[in-house]
C-alpha positions in Angstrom: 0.0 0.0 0.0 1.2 3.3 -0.7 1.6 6.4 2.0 -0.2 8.5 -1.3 -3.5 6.3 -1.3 -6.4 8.0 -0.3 -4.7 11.4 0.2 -5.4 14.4 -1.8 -2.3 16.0 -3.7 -1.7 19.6 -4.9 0.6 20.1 -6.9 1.8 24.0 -7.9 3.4 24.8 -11.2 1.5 21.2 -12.5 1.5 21.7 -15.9 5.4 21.9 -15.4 7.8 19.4 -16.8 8.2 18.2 -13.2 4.8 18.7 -12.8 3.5 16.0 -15.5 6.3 13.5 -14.4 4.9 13.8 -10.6 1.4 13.5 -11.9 1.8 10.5 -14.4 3.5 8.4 -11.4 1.2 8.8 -8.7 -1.8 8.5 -10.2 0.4 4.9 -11.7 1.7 3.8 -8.0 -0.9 4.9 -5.8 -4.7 5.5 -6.0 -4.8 8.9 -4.0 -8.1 10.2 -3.2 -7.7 13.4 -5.5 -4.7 14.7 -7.4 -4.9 18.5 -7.9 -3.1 20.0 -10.9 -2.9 24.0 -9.6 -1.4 26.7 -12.3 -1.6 29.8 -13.8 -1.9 28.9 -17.9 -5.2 27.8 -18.9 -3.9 26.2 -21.8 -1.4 24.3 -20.8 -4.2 23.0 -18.4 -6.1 21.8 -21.8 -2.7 20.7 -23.4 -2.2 18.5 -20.2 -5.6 17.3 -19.8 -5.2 15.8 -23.5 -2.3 13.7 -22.2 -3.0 12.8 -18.9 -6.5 11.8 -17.3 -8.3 10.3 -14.3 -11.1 10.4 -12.3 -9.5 11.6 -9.6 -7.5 14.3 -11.5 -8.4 17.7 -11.1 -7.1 20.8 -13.4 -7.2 24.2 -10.2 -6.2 27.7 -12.3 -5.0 29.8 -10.0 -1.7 31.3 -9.0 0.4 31.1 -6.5 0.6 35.1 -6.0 -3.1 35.0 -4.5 -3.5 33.3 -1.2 -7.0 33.5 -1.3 -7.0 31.8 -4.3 -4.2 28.6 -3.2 -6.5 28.6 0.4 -10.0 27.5 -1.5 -7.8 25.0 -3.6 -6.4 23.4 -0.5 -9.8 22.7 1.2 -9.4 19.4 2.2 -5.9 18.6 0.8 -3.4 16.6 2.6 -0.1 16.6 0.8 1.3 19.7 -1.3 4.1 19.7 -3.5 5.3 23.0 -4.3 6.7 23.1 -7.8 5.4 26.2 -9.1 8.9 29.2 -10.2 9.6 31.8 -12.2 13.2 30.1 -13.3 14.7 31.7 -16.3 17.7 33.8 -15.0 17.9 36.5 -17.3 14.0 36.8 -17.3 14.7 37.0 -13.4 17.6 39.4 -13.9 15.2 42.0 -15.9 11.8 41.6 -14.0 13.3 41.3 -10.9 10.0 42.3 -9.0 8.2 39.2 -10.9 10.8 36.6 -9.7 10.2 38.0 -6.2 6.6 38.1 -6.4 6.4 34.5 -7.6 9.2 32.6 -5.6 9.3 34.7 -2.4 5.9 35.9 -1.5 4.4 32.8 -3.6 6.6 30.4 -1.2 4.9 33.1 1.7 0.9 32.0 0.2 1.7 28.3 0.4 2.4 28.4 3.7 0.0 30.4 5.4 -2.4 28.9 3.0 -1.0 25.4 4.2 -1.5 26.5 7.9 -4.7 27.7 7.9 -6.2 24.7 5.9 -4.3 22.2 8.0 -2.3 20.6 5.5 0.0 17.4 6.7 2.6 17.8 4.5 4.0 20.5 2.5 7.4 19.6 0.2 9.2 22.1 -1.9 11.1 21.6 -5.0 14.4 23.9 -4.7 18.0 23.8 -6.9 21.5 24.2 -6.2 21.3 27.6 -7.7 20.2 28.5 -4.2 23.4 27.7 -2.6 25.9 30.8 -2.3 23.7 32.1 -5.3 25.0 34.6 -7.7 21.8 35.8 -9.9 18.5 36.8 -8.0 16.8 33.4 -9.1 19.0 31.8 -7.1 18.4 34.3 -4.4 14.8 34.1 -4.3 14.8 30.3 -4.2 17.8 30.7 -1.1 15.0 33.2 0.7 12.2 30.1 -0.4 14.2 27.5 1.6 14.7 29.4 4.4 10.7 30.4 4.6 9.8 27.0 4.5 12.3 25.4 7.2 11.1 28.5 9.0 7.1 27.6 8.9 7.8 24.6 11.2 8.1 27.1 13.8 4.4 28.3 13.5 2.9 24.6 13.7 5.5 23.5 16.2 6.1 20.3 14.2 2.5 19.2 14.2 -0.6 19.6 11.9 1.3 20.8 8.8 5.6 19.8 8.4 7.7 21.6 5.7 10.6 20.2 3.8 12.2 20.9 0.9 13.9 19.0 -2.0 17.0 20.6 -3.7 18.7 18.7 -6.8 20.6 19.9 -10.5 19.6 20.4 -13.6 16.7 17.7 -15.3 17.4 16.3 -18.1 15.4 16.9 -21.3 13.0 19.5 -19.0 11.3 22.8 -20.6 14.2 25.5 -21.0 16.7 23.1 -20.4 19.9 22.9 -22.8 19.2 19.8 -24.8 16.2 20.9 -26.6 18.7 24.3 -26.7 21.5 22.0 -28.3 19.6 19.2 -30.3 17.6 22.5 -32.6 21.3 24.5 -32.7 23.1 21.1 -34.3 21.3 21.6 -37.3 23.7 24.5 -37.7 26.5 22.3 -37.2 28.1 24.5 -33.8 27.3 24.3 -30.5 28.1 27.1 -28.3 29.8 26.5 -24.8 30.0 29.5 -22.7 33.7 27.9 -20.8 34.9 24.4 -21.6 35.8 23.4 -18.2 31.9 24.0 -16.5 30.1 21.0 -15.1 26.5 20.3 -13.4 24.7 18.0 -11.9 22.9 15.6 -13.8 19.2 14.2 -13.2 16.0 12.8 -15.1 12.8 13.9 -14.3 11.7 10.3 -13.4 14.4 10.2 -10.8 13.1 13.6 -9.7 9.9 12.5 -9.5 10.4 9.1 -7.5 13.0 11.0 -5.1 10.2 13.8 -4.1 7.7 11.2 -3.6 10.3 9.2 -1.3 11.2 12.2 0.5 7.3 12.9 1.1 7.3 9.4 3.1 10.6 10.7 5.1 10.1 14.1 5.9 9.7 15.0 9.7 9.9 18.7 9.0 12.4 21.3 8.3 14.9 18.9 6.5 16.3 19.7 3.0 16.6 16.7 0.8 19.6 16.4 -1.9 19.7 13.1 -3.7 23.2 11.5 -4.6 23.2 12.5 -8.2 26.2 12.4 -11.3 28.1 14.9 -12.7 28.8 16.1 -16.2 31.3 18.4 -18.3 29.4 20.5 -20.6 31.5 19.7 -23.4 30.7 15.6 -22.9 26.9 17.0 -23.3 27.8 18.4 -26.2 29.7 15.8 -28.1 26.4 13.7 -27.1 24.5 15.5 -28.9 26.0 16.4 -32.0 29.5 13.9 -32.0 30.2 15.6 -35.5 29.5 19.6 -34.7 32.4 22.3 -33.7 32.0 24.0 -29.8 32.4 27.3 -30.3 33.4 28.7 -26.6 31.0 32.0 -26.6 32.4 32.5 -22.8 30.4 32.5 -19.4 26.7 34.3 -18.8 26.0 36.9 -16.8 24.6 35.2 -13.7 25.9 31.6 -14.6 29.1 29.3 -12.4 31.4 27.6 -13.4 30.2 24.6 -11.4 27.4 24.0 -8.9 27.1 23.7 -5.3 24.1 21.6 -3.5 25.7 21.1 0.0 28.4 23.8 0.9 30.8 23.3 3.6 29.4 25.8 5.8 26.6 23.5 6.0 28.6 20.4 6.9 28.4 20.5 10.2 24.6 19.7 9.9 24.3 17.6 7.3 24.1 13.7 7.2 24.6 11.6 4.5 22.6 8.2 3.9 23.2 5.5 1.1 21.5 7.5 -1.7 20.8 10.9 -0.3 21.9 13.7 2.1 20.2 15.8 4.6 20.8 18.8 5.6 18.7 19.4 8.9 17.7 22.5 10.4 20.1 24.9 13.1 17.2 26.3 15.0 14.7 23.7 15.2 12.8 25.1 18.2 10.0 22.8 17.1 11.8 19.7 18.8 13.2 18.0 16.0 15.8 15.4 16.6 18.1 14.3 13.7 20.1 11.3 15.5 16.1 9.3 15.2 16.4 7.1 11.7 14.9 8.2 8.8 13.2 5.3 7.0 15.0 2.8 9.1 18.3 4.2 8.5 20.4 6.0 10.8 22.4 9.3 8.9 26.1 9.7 9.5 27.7 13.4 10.1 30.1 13.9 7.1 33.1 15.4 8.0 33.4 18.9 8.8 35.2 20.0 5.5 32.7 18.2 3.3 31.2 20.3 0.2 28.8 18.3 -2.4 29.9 20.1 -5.6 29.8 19.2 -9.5 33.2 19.4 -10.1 33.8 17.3 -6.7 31.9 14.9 -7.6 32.5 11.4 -7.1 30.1 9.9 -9.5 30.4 10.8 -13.5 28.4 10.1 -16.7 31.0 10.6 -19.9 29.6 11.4 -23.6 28.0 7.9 -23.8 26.0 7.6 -20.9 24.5 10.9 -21.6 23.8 9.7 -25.2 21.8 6.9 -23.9 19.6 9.3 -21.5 19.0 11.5 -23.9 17.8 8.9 -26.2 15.3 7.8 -23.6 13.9 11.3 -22.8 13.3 11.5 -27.0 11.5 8.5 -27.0 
């Protein structure tokens, strides 16, 4: 039996690569009481509805700026995942305000939206952009976090728990740069903005089964980061298009070198399990312990030094590994 049977889900930003993934696997693994797709585009609410259906699928317009709005569409509901984000960095970068508006005060609505309807479980979807972040989306995700490992405090750990999930870059998702590089190998270049940059790696069906995992862990205030590969930008590339020329364009305004998801100011409280790390809260004034096991296992303290980096990494995928993802997520 599943923990998701018989609850009602809402999920924010549904209509979201993320979004469809979450939907499409629940509604297969579990037979939850109501599943709650809750955006702001009324067509891609149609477009979705044309590809995914159930009786116990539900389309909610609405957005994530209006409280009044997310507190009628979480009558009732047990379980939110919060995947809703203004995330294009340059968009950010020149509507500031927007970004703000949408990742900050939107993060704000879910929660006292989630409090006053008694919600059990509220999970966030965050990024490693949010660690030491250098471009306001990064920012306004960082400020996100910390709103929802804050909300604890105002249910004391009871009634409605908030945790949040932080992982890289999804293959194949909207925006992302594989449908960027597949439509510019028709030119025959591909441009690199530095040839030494790496990211985290991750498909949106591990994305998807990791939140839902998380949902059965979470204790409240934790931040989830699964173990995950890295990858060179250039291996990407030659993936892609084995026979085009990368034409080094040189590094974005608002874009690293590498990313960070655990950095080693946060070391000394976090713990690392056999496929994930936590990182659990300094100020938990709500009484939560992090020495009690979390699904049966017990975390271990990494050492003090510890930073969980792409170009650290441990754990690689080279040209043809890649190339078999990506054939998958074309299928």
């Amino acid at each position: 039996m599943s923990k998701l049977d018989d609850k009602a889900i809402l999920i924010t930003g549904g209509t979201g690569s993320f979004g469809k993934e979450f939907v499409k696997r629940i509604l297969s693994n579990s037979t939850p009481a109501r599943v709650i797709v809750y955006s702001r585009d009324e067509l891609k609410q149609y477009e979705m509805a044309q590809e995914v259906s159930h009786p116990n699928l539900r389309y909610f317009l609405g957005d994530v700026r209006d409280e009044t709005r997310l507190t009628t569409a979480l009558e009732g509901v047990d379980i939110v995942v919060h995947a809703a984000a203004m995330k294009q960095v340059p968009a950010s970068e020149y509507n500031p305000i927007e970004c703000i508006k949408t990742n900050v005060i939107g993060a704000e609505n879910i929660i006292n939206a989630s409090v006053a309807q008694r919600v059990g479980r509220v999970i966030a979807l965050s990024t490693d952009k949010a660690v030491n972040p250098i471009n306001l989306y990064g920012a306004t995700k960082l400020c996100s976090d910390k709103l929802f490992i804050a909300a604890n405090h105002l249910t004391h750990g009871s009634d409605t728990t908030f945790s949040v999930v932080r992982y890289g870059n999804v293959v194949g998702s909207r925006g992302s740069v594989i449908p960027f590089f597949l439509e510019r190998r028709k030119t025959g270049k591909l441009p690199i903005t530095n040839a030494r940059m790496t990211r985290f790696w991750i498909t949106l069906a591990e994305g998807a089964a990791f939140v839902e995992r998380c949902l059965g862990l979470m204790r409240g205030g934790e931040i989830f980061i699964p173990k995950i590969p890295s990858m060179k930008i250039t291996d990407l590339a030659t993936a892609i298009g084995p026979e085009c020329e990368q034409e080094i364009i040189g590094i974005r305004p608002g874009e690293k070198l590498h990313e960070i998801m655990i950095p080693s100011d946060e070391a000394r409280h976090t713990l690392e399990f056999d496929n994930y790390y936590l990182i659990y809260p300094d100020n938990a004034f709500w009484g939560y312990d992090h020495t009690a096991p979390y699904g049966g296992e017990t975390g271990k303290p990494v050492d003090e030094n510890f930073a969980y980096t792409s170009d650290g990494n441990t754990d690689w995928i080279g040209p043809d590994g890649l190339a078999r993802i990506i054939d998958k997520t074309q299928d």
